[in-house]
C-alpha positions as CSV (number, residue, x, y, z in Angstrom):
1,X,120.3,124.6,80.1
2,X,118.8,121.7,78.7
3,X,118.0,120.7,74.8
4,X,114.2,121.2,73.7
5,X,115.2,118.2,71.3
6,X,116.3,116.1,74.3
7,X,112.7,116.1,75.9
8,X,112.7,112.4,76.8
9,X,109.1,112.7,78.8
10,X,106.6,114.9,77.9
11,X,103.4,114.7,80.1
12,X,100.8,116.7,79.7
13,X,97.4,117.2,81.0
14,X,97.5,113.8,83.0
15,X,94.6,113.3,85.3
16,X,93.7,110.1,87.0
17,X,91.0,109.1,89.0
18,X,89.2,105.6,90.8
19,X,86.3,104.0,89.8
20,X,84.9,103.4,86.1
21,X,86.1,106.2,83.6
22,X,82.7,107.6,82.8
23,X,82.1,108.3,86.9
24,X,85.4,108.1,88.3
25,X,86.2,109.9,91.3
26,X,89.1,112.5,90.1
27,X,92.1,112.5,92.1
28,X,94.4,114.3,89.8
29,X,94.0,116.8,87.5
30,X,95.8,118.3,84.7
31,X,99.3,117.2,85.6
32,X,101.5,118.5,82.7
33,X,105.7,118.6,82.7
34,X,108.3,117.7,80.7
35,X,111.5,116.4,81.5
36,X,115.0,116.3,79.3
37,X,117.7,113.3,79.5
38,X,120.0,113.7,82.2
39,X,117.2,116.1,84.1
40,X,116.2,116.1,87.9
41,X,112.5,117.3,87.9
42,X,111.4,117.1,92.0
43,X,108.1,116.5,92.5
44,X,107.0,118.5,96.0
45,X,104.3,118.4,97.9
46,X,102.7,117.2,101.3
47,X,101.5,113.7,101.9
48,X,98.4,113.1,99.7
49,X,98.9,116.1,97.2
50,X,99.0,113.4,94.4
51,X,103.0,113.1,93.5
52,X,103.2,109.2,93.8
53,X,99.8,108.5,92.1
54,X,100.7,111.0,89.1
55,X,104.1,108.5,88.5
56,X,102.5,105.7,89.2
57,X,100.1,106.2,85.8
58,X,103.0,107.5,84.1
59,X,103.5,103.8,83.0
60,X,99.7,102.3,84.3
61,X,101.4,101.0,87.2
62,X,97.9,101.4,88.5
63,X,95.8,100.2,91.4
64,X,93.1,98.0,90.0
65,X,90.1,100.6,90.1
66,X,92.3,103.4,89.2
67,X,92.0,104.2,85.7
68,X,93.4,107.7,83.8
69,X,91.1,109.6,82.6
70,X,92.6,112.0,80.1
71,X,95.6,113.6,78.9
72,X,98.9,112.3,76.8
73,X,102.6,110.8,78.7
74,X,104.7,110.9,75.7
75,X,107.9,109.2,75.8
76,X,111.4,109.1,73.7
77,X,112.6,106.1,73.0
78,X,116.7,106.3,72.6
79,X,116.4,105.9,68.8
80,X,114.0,109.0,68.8
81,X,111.0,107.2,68.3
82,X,107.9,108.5,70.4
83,X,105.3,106.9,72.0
84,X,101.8,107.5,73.8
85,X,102.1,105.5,77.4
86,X,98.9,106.3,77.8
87,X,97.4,104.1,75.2
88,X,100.8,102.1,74.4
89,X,99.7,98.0,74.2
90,X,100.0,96.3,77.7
91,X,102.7,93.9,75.9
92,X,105.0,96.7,74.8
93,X,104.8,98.8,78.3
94,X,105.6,95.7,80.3
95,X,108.9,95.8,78.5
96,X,109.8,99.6,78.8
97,X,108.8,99.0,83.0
98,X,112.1,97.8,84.6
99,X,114.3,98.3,81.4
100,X,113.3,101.8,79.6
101,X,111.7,103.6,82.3
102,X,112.3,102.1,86.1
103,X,111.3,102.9,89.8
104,X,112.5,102.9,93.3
105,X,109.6,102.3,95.8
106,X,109.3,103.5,99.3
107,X,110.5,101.2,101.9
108,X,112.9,99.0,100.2
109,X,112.6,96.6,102.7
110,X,109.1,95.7,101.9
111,X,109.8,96.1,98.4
112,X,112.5,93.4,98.3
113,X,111.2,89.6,98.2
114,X,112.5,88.5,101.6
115,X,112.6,84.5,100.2
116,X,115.2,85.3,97.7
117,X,118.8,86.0,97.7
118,X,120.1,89.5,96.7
119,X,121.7,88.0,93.6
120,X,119.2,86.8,92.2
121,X,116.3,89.8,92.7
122,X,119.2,91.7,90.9
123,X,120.0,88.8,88.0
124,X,116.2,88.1,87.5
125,X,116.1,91.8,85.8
126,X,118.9,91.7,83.9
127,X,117.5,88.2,82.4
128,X,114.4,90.0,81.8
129,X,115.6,93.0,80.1
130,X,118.8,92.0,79.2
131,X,119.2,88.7,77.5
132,X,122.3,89.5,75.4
133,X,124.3,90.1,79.3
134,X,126.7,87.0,79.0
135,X,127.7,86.9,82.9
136,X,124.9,87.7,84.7
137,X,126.7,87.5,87.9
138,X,129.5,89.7,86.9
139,X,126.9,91.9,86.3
140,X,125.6,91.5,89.3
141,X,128.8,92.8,91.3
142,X,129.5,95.4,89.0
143,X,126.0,96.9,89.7
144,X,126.0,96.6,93.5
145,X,129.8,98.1,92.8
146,X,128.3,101.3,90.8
147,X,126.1,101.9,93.8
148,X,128.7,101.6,96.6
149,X,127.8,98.3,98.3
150,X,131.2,97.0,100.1
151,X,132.3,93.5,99.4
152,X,129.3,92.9,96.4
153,X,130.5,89.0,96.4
154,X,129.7,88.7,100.3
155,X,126.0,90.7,99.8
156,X,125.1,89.2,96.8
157,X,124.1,85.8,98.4
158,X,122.7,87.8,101.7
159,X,118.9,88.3,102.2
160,X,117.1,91.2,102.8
161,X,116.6,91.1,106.6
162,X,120.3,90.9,106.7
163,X,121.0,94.1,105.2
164,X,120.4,97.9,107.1
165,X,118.3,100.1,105.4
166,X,120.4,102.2,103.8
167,X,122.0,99.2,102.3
168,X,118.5,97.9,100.9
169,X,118.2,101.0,99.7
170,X,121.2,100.4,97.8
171,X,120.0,97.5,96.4
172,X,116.9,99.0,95.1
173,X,118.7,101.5,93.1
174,X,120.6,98.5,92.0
175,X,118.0,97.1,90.8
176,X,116.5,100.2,89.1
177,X,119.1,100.3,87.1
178,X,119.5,96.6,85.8
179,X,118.0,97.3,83.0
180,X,119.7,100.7,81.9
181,X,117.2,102.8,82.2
182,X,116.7,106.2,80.4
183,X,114.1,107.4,83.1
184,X,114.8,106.7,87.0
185,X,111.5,107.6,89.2
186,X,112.4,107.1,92.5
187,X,109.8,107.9,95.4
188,X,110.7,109.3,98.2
189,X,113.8,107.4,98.4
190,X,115.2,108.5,101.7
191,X,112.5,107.7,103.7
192,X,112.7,106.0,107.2
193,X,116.6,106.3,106.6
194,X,118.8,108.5,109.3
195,X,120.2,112.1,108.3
196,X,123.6,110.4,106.8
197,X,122.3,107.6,104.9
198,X,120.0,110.1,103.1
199,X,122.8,112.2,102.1
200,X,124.6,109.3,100.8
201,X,122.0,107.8,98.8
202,X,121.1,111.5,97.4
203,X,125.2,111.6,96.3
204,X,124.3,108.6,94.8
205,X,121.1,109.1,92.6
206,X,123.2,112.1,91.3
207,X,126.3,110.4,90.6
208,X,124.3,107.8,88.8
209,X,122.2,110.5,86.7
210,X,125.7,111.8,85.5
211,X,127.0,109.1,84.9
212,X,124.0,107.1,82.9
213,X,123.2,110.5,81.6
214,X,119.7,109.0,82.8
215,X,116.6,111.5,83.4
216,X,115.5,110.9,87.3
217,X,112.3,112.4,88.8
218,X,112.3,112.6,92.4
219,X,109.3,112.5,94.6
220,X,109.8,114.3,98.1
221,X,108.0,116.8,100.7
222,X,111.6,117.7,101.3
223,X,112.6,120.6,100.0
224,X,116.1,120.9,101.5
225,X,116.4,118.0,99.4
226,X,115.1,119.8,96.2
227,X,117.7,122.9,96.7
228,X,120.4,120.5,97.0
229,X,120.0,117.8,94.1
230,X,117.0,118.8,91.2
231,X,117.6,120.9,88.1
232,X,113.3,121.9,87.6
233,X,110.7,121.5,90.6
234,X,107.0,121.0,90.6
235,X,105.0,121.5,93.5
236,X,101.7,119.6,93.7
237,X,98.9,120.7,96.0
238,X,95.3,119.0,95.9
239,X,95.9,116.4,93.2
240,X,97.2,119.5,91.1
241,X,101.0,120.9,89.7
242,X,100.5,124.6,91.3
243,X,103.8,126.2,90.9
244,X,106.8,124.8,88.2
245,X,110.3,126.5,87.7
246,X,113.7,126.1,87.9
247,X,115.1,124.9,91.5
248,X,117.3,127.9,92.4
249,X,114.4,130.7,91.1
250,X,111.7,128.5,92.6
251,X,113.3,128.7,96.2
252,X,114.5,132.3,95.9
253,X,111.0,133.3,94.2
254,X,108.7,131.3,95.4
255,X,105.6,133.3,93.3
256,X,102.6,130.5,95.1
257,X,101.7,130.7,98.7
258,X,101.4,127.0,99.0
259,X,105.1,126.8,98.0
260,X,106.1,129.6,100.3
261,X,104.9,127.5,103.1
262,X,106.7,124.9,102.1
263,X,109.7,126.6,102.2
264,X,108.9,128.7,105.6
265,X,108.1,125.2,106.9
266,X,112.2,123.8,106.4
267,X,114.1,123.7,109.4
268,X,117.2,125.9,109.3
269,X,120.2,125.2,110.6
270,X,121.1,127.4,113.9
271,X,118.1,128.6,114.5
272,X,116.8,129.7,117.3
273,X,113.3,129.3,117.0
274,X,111.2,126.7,119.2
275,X,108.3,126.1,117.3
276,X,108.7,125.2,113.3
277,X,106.3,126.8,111.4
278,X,103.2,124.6,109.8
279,X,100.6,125.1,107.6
280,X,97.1,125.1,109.6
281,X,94.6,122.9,108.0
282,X,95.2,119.3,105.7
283,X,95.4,118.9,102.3
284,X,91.5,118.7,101.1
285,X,89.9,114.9,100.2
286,X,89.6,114.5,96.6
287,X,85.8,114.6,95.9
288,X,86.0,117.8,98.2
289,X,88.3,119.4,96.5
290,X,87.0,123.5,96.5
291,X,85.2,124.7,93.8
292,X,87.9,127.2,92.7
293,X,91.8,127.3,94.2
294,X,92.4,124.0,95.9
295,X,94.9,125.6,98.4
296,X,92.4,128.8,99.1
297,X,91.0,127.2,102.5
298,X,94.5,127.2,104.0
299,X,95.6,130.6,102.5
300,X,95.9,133.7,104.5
301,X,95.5,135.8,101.0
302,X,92.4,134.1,99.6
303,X,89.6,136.5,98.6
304,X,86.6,136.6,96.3
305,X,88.9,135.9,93.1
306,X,90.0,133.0,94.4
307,X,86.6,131.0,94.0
308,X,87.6,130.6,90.6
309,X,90.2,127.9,89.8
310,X,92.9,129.6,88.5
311,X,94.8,129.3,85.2
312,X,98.7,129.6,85.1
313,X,100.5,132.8,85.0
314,X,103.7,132.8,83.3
315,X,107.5,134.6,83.8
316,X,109.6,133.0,81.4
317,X,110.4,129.9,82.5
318,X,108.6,129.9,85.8
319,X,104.3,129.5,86.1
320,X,102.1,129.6,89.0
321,X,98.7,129.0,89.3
322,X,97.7,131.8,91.8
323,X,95.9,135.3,90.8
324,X,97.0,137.1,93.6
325,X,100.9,136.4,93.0
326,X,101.2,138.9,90.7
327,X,99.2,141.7,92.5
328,X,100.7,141.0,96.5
329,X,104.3,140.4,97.5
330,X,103.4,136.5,98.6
């Protein structure tokens, strides 16, 4: 169990949306979760629930017409100072991105600068954050070291295209953690890599967190990934947080439909079944979102109650936002 007094991120209410702030479109609503140093919080979901937008505005790493339109992302500074992200000055958030708090995008390759030379994409954040580093090249190879990178002197003066994916990837995390950060967010950081190389750079995120003692969220629509490697899980459906608990109660007692899908939806090893199992339908447009449960048009259960949008139910340290979970085996 984790320290209440260790909360490093405490998010709460969080809702974003695109456009200007008085007419905004909403895209997310009422994202709340907090996360404690050295915590893996997954953040689950299909393709277009929200998950990457919500961390994106965790620092206003923003598009330019998206703007947030509520809520608090409180953060603890490693001196146990706090601060509002939300409304933190431009001038002091630019220096908590990359050092403090620090991502790893999807597709390293187009997130690495093919024009410049491993080395220096690395060295250009420790100069950034890290002025007091004497030897930023030693640095350098100790980094690409920590996250397993064979013969660091050789890589560090290769470019990108010269590199596999699962070594890019490699070089992202690298990167992420330059600046010694207290938070990792790393989005969907497996993807377009093959079955091994995901494993390995899972290992690797969680050998890191260990051994940083670093908080990491992870954003996936993998939830064999989630039973393997994350402490809490969130699932987000429709722009919303429907379903948060520990990882081992969540995917034991899943209390949501949406997150039983999920889980019915994760291929098992040996079986016999042709056909995996989906869930008919798509997640709903924001600015269509249902007047009452988001998830209600897909749900085999949905009935007159559900026309209202529900408010969490609570067991301990597991809440769902679903009024029939407590009434129907789901």
């Amino acid at each position: 169990m984790f320290d209440n007094s260790e909360i490093i991120l405490d998010v709460e209410n969080l809702s974003v949306g695109f456009g200007k702030k008085n007419s905004a479109l909403e895209v997310t609503s009422d994202v709340s979760f907090k996360l404690h140093r050295g915590e893996i919080l997954a953040l689950v979901g299909e393709s277009g629930c929200g998950k990457s937008l919500s961390c994106l505005a965790l620092t206003r790493l923003l598009p330019p017409n998206g703007v947030i339109l509520r809520g608090s992302v409180r953060y603890r500074h490693a001196n146990n100072t706090v601060c509002d992200l939300t409304i933190l000055p431009e001038k002091h958030l630019r220096k908590l991105r990359g050092s403090s708090i620090s991502y790893i995008f999807q597709e390293p390759a187009a997130s690495l600068n093919p024009v410049f030379r491993i080395e220096d994409q690395i060295a250009e954040v420790i100069e950034l954050h890290r002025p007091d580093v004497a030897d930023p090249h030693a640095e350098v190879i100790k980094l690409l070291q920590d996250v397993g990178i064979p013969d660091p002197e050789k890589r560090c003066t290769a470019y990108p295209h010269e590199l596999s994916g699962g070594m890019q990837q490699r070089i992202m995390i690298a990167m992420a953690l330059a600046g010694k950060p207290d938070l990792l967010i790393a989005d969907e950081p497996t993807t377009a890599l093959d079955v091994t190389i995901q494993s390995q750079i899972l290992d690797l995120i969680d050998d890191l967190r260990k051994k940083y003692n670093m908080a990491v969220i992870l954003v996936t629509h993998n939830l064999g990934i989630v039973a393997k490697l994350a402490d809490q899980v969130a699932v987000m459906y429709g722009g919303m947080i429907v379903e948060t608990a520990p990882a081992e109660k969540l995917i034991n007692f899943p209390r949501h439909p949406y997150t039983k899908k999920l889980l019915s939806a994760v291929p098992r090893f040996g079986s016999k079944d042709v056909l995996l199992n989906t869930i008919p339908g798509q997640v709903p447009m924001p600015g269509k979102f249902p007047a009452g449960c988001r998830f209600a048009d897909r749900c085999e259960l949905a009935g007159e109650a559900c026309k209202q949008l529900p408010q969490f139910r609570h067991d301990r340290d597991h809440s769902w936002r679903c009024v029939l979970a407590s009434e129907q085996k789901i």
